[in-house]
C-alpha atoms as one frame of an Amber mdcrd trajectory, in Angstrom:
protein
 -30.425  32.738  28.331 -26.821  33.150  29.739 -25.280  36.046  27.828 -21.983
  34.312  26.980 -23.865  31.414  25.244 -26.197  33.965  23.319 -23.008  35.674
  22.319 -21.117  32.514  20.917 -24.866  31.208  19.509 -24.349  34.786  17.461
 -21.139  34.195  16.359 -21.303  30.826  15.355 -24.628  31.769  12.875 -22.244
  34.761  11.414 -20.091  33.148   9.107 -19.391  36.027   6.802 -16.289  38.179
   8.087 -14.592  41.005   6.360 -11.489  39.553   5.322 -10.692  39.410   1.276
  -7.684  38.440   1.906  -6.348  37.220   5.244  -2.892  38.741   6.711  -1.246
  36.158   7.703   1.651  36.411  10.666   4.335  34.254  11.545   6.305  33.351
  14.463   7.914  30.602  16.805   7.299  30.315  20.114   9.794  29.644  22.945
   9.562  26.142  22.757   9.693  25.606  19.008   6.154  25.902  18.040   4.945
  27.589  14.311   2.412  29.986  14.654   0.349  31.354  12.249  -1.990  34.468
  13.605  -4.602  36.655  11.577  -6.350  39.356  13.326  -9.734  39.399  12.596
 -11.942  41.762  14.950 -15.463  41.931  13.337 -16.711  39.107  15.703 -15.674
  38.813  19.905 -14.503  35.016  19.364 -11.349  33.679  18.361 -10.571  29.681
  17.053  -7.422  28.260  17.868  -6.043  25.180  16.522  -2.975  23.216  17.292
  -2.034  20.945  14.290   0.778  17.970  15.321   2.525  15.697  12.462   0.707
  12.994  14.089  -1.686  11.641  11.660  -2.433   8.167  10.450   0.654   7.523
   8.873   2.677   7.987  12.180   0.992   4.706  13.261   3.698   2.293  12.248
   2.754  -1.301  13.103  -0.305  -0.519  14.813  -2.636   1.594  12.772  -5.612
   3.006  14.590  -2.907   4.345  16.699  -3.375   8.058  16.156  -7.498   8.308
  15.875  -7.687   6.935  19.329  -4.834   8.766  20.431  -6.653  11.963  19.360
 -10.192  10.882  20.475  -8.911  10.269  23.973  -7.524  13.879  24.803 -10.741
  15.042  26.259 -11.861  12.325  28.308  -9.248  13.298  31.077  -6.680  16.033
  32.100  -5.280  16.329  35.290  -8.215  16.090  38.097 -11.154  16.713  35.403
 -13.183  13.424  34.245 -14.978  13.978  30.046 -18.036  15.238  31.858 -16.552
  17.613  33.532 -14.139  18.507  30.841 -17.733  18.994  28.265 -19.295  20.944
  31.247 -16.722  23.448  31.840 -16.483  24.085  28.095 -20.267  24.518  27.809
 -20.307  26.816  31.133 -17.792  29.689  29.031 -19.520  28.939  26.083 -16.328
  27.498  24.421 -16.335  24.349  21.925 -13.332  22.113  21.964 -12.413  19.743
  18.855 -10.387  17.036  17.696  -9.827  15.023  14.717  -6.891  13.095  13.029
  -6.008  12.165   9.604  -3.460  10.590   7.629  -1.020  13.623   7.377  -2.279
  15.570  10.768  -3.754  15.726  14.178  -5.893  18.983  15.180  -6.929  20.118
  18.748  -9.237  23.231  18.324 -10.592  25.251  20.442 -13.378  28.424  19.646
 -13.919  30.895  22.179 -15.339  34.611  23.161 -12.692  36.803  23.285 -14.402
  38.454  26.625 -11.720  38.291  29.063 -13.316  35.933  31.783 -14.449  33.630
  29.067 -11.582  33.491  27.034  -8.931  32.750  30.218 -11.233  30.150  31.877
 -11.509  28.412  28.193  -7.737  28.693  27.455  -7.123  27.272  31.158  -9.354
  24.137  30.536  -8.102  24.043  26.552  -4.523  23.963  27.988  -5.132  20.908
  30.687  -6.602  19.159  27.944  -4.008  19.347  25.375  -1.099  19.284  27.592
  -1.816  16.698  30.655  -4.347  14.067  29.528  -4.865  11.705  31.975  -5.633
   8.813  29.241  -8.209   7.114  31.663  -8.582   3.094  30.755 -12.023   2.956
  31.333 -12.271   5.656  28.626  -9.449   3.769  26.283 -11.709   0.458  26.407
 -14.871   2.478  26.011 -13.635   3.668  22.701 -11.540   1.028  21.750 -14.609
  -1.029  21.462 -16.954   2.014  19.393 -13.696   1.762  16.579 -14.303  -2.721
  16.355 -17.659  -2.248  16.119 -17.223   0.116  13.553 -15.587  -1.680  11.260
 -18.065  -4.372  11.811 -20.527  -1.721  10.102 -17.821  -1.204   7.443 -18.345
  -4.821   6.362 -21.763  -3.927   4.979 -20.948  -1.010   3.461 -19.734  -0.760
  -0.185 -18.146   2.357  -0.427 -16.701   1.606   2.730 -15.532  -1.693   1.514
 -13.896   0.383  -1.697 -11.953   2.665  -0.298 -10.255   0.565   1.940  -9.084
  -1.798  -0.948  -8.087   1.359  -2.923  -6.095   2.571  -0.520  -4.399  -0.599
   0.489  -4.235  -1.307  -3.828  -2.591   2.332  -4.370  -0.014   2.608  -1.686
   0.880  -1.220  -0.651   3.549  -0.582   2.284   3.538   2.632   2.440   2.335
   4.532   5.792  -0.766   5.998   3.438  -1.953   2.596   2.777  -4.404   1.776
   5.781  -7.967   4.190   6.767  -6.962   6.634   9.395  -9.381   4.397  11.915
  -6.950   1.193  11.153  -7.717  -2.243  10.761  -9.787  -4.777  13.323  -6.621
  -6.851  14.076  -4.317  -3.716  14.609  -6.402  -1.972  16.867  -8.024  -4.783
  19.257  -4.089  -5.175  19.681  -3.930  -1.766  20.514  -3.420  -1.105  24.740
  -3.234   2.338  26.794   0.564   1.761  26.448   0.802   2.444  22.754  -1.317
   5.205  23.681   0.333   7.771  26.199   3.641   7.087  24.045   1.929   8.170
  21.427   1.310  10.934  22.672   4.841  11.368  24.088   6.643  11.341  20.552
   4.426  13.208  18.415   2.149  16.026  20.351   5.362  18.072  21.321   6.394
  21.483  20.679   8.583  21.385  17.864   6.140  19.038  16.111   3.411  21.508
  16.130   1.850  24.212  14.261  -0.218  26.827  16.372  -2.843  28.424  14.380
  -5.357  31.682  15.875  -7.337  33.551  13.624  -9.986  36.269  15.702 -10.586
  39.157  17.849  -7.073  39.252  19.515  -3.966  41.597  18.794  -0.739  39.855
  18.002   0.418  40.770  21.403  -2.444  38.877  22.709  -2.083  36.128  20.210
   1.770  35.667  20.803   0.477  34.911  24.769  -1.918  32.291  24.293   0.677
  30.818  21.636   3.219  30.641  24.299   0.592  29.369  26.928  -0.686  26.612
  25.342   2.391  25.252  24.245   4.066  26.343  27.409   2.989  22.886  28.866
   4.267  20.236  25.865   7.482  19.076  25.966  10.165  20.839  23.293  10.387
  17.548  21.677  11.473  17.169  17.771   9.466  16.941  14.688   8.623  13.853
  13.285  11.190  12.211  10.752   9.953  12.110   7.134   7.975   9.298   5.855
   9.193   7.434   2.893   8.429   8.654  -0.554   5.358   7.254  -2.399   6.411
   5.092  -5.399   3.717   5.258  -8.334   2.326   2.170 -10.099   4.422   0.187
 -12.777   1.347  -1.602 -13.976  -3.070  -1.622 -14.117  -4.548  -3.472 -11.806
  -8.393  -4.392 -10.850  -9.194  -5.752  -7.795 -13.246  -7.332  -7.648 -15.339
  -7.633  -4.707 -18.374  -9.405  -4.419 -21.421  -7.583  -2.120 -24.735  -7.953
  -2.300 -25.623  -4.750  -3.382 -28.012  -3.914  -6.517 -25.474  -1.162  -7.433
 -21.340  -1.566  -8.026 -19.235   0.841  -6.396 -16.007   1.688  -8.901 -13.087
   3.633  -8.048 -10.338   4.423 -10.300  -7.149   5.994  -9.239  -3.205   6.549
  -8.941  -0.851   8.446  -6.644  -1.237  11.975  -7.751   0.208  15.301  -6.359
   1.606  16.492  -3.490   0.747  19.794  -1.361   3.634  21.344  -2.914   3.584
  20.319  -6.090   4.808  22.298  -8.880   1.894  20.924 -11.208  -0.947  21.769
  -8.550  -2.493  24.374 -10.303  -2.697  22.970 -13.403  -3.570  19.651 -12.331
  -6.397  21.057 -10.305  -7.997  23.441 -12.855  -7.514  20.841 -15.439  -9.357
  18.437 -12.805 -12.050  20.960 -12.322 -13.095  20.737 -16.192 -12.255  17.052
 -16.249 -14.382  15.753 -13.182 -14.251  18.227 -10.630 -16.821  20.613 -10.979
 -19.778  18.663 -10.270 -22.452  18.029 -12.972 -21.088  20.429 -16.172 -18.234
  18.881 -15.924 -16.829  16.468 -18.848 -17.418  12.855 -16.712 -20.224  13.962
 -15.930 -21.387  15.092 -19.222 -20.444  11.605 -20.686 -21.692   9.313 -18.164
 -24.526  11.060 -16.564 -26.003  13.292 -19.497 -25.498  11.412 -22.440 -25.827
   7.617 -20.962 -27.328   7.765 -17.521 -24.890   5.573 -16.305 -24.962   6.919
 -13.115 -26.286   9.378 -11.022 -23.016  11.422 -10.170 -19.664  10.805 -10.748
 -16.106  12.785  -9.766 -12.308  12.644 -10.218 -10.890  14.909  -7.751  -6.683
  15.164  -6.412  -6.566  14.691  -2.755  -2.648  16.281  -2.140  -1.097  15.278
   1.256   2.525  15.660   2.123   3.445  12.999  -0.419   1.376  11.616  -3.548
  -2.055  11.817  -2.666  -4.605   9.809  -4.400  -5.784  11.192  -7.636  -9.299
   9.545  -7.509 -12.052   8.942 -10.080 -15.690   7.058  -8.883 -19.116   6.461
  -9.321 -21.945   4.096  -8.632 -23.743   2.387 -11.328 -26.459  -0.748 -11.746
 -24.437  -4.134 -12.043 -25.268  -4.886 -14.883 -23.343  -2.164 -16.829 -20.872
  -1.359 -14.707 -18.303  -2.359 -17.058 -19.828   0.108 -19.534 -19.525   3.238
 -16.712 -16.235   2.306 -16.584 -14.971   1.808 -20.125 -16.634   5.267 -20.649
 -14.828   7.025 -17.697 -11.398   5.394 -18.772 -12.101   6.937 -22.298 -13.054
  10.094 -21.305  -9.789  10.901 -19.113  -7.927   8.955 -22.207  -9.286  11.843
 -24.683  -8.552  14.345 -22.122  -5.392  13.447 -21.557  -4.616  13.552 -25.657
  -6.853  16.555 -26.535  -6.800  19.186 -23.211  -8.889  21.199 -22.486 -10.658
  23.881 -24.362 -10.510  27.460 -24.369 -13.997  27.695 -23.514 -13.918  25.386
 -20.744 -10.797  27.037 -18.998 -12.526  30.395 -19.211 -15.597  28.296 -17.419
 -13.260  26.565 -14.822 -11.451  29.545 -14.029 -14.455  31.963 -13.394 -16.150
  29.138 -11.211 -12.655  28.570  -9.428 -12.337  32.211  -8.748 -15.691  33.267
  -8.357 -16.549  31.143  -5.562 -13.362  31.444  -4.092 -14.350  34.133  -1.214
 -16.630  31.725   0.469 -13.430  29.708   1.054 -12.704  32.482   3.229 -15.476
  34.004   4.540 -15.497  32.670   8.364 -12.725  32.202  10.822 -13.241  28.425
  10.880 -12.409  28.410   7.262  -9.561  30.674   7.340  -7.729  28.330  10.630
  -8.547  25.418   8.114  -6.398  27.468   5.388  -3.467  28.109   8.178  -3.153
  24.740   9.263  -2.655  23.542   5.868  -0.207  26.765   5.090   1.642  25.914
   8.163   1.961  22.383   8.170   2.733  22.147   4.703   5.089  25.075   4.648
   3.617  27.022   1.521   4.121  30.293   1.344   2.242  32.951   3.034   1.046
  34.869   0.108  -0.756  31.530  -0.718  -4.051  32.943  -0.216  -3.429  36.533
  -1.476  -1.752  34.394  -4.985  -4.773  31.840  -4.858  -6.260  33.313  -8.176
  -3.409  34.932  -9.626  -1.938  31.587 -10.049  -5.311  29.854 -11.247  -6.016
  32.453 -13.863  -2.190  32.012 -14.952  -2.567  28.789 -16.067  -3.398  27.678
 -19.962  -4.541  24.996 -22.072  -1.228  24.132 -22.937  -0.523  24.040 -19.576
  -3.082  21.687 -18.935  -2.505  18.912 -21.432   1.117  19.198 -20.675   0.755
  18.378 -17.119  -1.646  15.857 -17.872   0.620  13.731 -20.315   3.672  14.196
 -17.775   1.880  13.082 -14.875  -1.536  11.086 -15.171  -0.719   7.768 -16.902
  -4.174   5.764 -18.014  -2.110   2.557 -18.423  -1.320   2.079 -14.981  -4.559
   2.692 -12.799  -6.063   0.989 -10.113  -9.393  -0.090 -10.196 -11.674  -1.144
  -7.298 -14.966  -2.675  -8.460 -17.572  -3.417  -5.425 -20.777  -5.016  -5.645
 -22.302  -7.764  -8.623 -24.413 -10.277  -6.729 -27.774  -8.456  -5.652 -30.270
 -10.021  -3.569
């Protein structure tokens, strides 16, 4: 077996690493770039992401935009076709990544720290992020997997949901479409739209640099500066427009023909930053987050058998993300799941918590919280999210300080000031079975 792929094999089946409490670093590089850098020696590998502000709500007219965007850095760069790109990876033993979302892009990259390995990886990582050739034949190729994707959407009822609950909840806003776009958008989409893109948005100065592994910070500053050395300085993306909350209920019905109705519930709830997150989310946890104990679950599953699971959970972007309640039921009492889970977040809302069930929340919360941590893939997740949100650096360190600071009162008051039952949205998919 070649020793550098037995080597990265090892490291990628060793998740635990010794780091309570990761020491996080900051800088800027030459060109504008934030970097966020944790050493982390206990394994000869280091992951590197760079994070733009080039999600799905960058897209503008044409959504779909920044998924293909993303999906197409890798299948050129300079002189290297995707096969060649996928071989040279494999050949070091490195593993490159991409993905975009609504808020962010990522390009990762996980590597041995071994010197050989880790240049010739960095080298090829660089080309790829910083000179994509954006070949057509490539652009077509995948233009045409994303159509016939949303062909499969169409029979899909949790697909066919959460599109109409995003659209329902945000309306104009940039949040409003899937990250993959819409069929008409994207078969309008050309290599064009593309490469300028990738022009405005994956520049310096709209970029966070994260490295968490087996290098010093001298080390780390280098690769920062080399593979951002290549993007333009650009400027960072303007700020979208605020998300305006709901005025009034609304229900929007589907018909599939499904034996089961898909329901989601929901309104714009919290931001990354916001100054109700921790009592929002522990309050969530008891309410609908925590799996089966928790009081939705309880109600619907436990004591009517409405359903087989069902969750509220916040999803917190840069603006209001959704706050988001579902489950799937039979047709025929769908309307009874759903007058259940409406009066179980009314009574929560009115009564809080209880003391008993905060002690619960706050020792799961905390308890598991170490596995949140325990591998360098995890911690880079944490960094991007600390960088391009701009919390503080301590956010880790203050992670259950903050939860275990946080009381009933707390709870219910954040509740009434910011989850109104009067004025949710409510997808309903499914009712006519074969």
């Amino acid at each position: 077996m070649n020793t550098k792929f037995f080597l990265l094999l090892l490291a990628l089946l060793v998740s635990q690493v010794s780091i309570a409490s990761p020491q996080i670093q900051h800088w800027t590089t030459e060109k504008g770039a934030r970097v966020y850098y944790v050493h982390a020696p206990e394994l000869p590998m280091v992951d590197i992401s760079v994070v733009f502000d080039a999600g799905a709500a960058r897209d503008q007219l044409l959504s779909g935009t920044a998924v293909l965007t993303n999906a197409m850095l890798d299948e050129g760069a300079v002189d290297l076709n995707t096969d060649q790109i996928a071989a040279a990876f494999a050949d070091v033993g490195a593993r490159f990544s991409s993905s975009a979302e609504r808020d962010m892009a990522s390009v990762g990259l996980r590597s041995l720290t071994e010197e050989s390995a880790l240049q010739a990886a960095l080298a090829l990582y660089t080309k790829v992020l910083t000179q994509p050739s954006f070949p057509e034949s490539s652009f077509k190729r995948i233009q045409k997997q994303i159509l016939l994707g949303f062909q499969a959407e169409k029979q899909s009822p949790s697909a066919l949901a959460s599109r109409a609950f995003y659209k329902g909840l945000y309306g104009n806003h940039a949040y409003a479409t899937m990250p993959a776009g819409t069929e008409q958008a994207v078969s309008k989409l050309t290599i064009t739209d593309v490469k300028q893109f990738y022009q405005q948005y994956y520049v310096a100065r709209n970029a966070v640099v994260v490295l968490v592994g087996d290098l010093n910070k001298s080390q780390a500053q280098d690769v920062a500066e080399k593979v951002t050395s290549g993007l333009a300085a650009g400027e960072a993306a303007a700020k979208i427009k605020p998300v305006v909350d709901l005025t009034q209920a609304q229900t929007i019905q589907i018909d599939h023909p499904s034996s089961q109705t898909h329901i989601l519930m929901g309104q714009p709830g919290m931001s990354r930053s916001d100054a109700d997150y921790f009592a929002l989310y522990v309050g969530n946890h008891i309410l609908g987050g925590s799996g089966l104990v928790s009081k939705l679950s309880n109600e619907i599953r436990e004591k009517r058998g409405l359903s087989y699971s069902t969750y509220s959970y916040f999803r917190p972007m840069r603006d209001l993300g959704p706050y988001q309640f579902g489950l799937q039921t039979r047709n025929e009492q769908a309307d009874e799941a759903l007058k259940v889970m409406q009066d179980t977040l009314v009574d929560f809302i009115n009564q809080g918590p209880s003391e008993a069930e905060l002690i619960a929340a706050k020792q799961n919360i905390t308890g598991g919280f170490a596995l949140r941590v325990d591998s360098n893939s995890k911690i880079v997740g944490y960094l991007a999210m600390i960088g391009f949100y701009g919390l503080p650096l301590d956010y880790l360190e203050t992670f259950k300080v903050k939860v275990n600071a946080i009381s009933t009162a707390q709870i219910k008051q954040a509740f009434e000031r910011r989850v109104n039952p009067n004025n949710m949205l409510t997808v309903m998919v499914g009712g006519k079975a074969k």
